[in-house]
C-alpha positions as CSV (number, residue, x, y, z in Angstrom):
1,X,-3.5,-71.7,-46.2
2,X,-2.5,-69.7,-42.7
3,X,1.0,-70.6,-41.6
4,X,1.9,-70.1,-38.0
5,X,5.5,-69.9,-36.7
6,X,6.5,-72.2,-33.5
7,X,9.3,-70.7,-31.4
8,X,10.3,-73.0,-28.4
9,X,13.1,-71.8,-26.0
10,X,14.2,-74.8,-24.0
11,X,17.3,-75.8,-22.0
12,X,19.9,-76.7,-23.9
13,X,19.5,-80.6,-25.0
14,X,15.7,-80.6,-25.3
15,X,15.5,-79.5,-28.9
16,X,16.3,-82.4,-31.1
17,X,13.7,-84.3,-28.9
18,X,11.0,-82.2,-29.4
19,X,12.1,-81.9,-33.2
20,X,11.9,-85.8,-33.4
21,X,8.7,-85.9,-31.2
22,X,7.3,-83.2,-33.9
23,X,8.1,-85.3,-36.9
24,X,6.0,-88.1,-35.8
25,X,3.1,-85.4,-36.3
26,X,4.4,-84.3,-39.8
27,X,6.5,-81.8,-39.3
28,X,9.5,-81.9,-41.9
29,X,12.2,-80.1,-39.6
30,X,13.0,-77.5,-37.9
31,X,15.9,-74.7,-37.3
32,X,17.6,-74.7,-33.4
33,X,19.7,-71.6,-33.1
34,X,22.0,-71.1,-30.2
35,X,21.5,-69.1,-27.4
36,X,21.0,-68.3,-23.4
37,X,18.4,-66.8,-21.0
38,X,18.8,-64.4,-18.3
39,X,17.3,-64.0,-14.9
40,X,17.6,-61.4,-12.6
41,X,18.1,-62.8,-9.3
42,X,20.1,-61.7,-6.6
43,X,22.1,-65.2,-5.3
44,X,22.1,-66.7,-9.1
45,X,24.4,-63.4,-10.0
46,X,26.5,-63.9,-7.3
47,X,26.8,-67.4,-7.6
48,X,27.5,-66.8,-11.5
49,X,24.8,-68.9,-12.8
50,X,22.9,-65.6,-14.2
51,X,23.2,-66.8,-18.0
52,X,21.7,-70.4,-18.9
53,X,22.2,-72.3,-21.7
54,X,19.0,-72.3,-24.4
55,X,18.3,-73.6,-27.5
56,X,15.8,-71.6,-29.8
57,X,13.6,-74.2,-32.2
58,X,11.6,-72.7,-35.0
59,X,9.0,-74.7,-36.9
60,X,6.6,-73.6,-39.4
61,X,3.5,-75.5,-39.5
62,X,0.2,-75.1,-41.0
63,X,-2.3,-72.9,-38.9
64,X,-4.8,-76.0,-38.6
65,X,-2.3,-78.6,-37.3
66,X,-0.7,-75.9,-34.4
67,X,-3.4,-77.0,-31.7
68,X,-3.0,-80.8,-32.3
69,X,0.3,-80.7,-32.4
70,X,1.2,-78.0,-29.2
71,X,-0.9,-80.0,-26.9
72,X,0.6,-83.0,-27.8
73,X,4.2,-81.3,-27.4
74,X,2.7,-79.5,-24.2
75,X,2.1,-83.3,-22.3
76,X,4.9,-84.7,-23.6
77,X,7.5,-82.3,-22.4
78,X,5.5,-80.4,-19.5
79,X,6.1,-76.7,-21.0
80,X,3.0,-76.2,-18.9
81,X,5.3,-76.7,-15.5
82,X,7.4,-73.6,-14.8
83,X,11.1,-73.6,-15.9
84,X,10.4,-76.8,-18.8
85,X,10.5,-73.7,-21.7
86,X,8.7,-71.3,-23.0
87,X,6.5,-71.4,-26.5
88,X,4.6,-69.1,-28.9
89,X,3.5,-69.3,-32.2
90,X,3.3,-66.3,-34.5
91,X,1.7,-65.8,-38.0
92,X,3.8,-65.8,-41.1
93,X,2.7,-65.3,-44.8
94,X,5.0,-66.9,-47.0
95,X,8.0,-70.1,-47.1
96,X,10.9,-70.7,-50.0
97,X,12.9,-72.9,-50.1
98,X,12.7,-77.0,-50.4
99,X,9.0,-76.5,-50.6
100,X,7.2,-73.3,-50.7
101,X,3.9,-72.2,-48.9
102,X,2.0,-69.2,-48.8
103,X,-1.0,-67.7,-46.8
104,X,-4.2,-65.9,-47.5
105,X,-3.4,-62.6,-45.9
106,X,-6.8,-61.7,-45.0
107,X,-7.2,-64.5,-42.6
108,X,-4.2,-63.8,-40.9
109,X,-5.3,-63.5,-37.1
110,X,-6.5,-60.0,-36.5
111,X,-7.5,-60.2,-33.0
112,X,-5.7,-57.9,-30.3
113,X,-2.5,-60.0,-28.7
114,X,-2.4,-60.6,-24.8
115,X,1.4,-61.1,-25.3
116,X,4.1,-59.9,-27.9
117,X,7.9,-60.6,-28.9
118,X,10.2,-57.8,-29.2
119,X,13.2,-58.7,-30.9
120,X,16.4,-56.2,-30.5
121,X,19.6,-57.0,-32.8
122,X,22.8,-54.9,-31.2
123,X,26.3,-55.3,-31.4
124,X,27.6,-58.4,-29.6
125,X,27.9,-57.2,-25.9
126,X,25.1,-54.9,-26.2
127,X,22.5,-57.8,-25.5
128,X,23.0,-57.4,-21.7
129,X,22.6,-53.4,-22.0
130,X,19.1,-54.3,-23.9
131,X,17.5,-56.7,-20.8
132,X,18.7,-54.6,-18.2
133,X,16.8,-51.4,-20.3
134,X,13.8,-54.1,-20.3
135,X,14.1,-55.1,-17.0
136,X,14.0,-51.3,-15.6
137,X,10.6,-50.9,-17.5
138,X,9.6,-54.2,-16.0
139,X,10.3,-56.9,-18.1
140,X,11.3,-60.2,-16.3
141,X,14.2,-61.4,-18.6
142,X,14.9,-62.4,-22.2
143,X,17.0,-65.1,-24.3
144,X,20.2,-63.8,-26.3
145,X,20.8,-65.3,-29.2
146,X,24.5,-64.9,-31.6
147,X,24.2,-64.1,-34.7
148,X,26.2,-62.0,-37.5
149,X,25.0,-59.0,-39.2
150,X,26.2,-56.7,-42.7
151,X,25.3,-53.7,-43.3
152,X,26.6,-50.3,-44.2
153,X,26.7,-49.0,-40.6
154,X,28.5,-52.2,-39.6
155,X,31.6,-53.4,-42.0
156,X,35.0,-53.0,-40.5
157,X,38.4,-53.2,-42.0
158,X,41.2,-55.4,-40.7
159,X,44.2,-54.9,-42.6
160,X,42.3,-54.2,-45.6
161,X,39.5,-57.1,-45.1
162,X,36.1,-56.2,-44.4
163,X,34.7,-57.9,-41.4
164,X,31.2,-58.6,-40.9
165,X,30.8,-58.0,-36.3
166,X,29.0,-59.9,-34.1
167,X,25.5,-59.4,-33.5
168,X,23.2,-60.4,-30.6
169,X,19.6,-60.7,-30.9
170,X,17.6,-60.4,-27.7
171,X,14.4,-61.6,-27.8
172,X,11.8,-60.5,-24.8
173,X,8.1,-61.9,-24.7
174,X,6.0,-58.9,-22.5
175,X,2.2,-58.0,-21.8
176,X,0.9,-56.5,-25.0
177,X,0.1,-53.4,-21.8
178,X,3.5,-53.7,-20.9
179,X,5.2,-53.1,-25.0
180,X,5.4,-49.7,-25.3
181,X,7.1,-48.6,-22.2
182,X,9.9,-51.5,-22.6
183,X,10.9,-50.8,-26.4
184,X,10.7,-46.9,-25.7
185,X,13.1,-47.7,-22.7
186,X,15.2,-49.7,-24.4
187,X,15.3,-47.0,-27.7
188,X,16.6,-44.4,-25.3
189,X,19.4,-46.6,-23.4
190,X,20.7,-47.8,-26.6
191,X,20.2,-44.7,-28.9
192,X,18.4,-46.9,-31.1
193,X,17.7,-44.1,-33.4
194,X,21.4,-43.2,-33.9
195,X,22.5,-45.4,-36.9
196,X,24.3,-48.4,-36.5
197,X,23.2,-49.2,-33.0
198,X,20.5,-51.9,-33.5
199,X,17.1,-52.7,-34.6
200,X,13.9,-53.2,-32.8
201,X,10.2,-54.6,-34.1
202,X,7.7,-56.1,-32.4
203,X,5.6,-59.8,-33.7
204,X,2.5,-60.3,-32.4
205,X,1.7,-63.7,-30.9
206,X,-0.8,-66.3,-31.5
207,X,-0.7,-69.0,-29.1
208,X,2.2,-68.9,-25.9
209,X,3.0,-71.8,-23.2
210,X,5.2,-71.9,-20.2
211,X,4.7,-67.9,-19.7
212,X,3.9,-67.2,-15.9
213,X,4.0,-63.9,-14.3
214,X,4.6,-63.6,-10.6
């Protein structure tokens, strides 16, 4: 069994729709995480309205129900039309938890991406630093997403309590062509290879909807 991972970024709202839309085609649940897009445009940064509200909805479905069930998604909530979201599906190999799955690694899809995800996790504040890098090596936005991280290069102590900080993870879908020259941007602004500042990797991506380049 091949297992593919749906990510859909919508405005804020849309996700337990889609999640009860999904169910009706047998998917169990899902995971919405918190977030908000950026776009770089002029009047919308003066105006303030730079940062919108998203929610982020991960599914994990089995590779031979993605088509059905993404064109079915795709009429019902128009991620086709510009500005309705933005999906992609990426392979995954293994699930635990209230029921476990797993894949046959050597048919995961092999065949060279037209898109990819990079995914940067940076200090809270830091997620701004990250799409502007992106955007300089031509990028055309991202969706920031809270979260909290531990590790060795990150506890604090407050009065003798460790404190776990804020993290942000950006996450920017770019031109396979396009990959290289954003994450090596984005490793220089941010000193990426100085410990403690972040971490950057790159998924490949099956299947995307809603992407449209100018």
């Amino acid at each position: 069994m091949n297992l593919e991972l749906i990510t859909i970024i919508s405005n804020f709202g849309k996700a337990s729709k889609i999640i009860s839309s999904a169910k009706r085609h047998g998917v169990t649940g899902g995971t919405v995480l918190l977030g908000y897009g950026t776009i770089h445009h002029g009047l919308l940064n003066m105006l303030g309205l730079r940062d919108i509200r998203r929610e982020i909805l991960r599914i994990v479905v089995d590779e031979s129900t993605v088509d059905d069930l993404m064109n079915d998604l795709n009429t019902e909530f128009e991620f086709y039309k510009p500005n309705h979201g933005i999906v992609y599906t990426s392979s995954i190999c293994e699930v635990t938890g209230a029921s476990s799955l797993s894949c046959d690694v050597n048919n995961l899809i092999q065949e060279e991406p037209m898109y990819q995800s990079i995914n940067v996790i940076v200090d809270k504040g830091k997620g701004e630093d990250v799409i502007d890098a992106a955007t300089s090596a031509g990028s055309k936005g991202g969706t920031i997403i809270n979260a909290r991280g531990s590790g060795i290069h990150e506890t604090q102590k407050v009065f003798g309590i460790e404190i776990e900080p804020e993290k942000e993870i950006v996450v920017i879908i770019a031109k396979s062509t396009e990959v290289d020259n954003i994450i090596s941007t984005i490793a220089e602004r941010l000193e990426l290879e100085k410990p403690g500042n972040g971490i950057l990797y790159v998924q490949n991506l099956n299947r995307t909807y809603g992407i449209y380049e100018d």
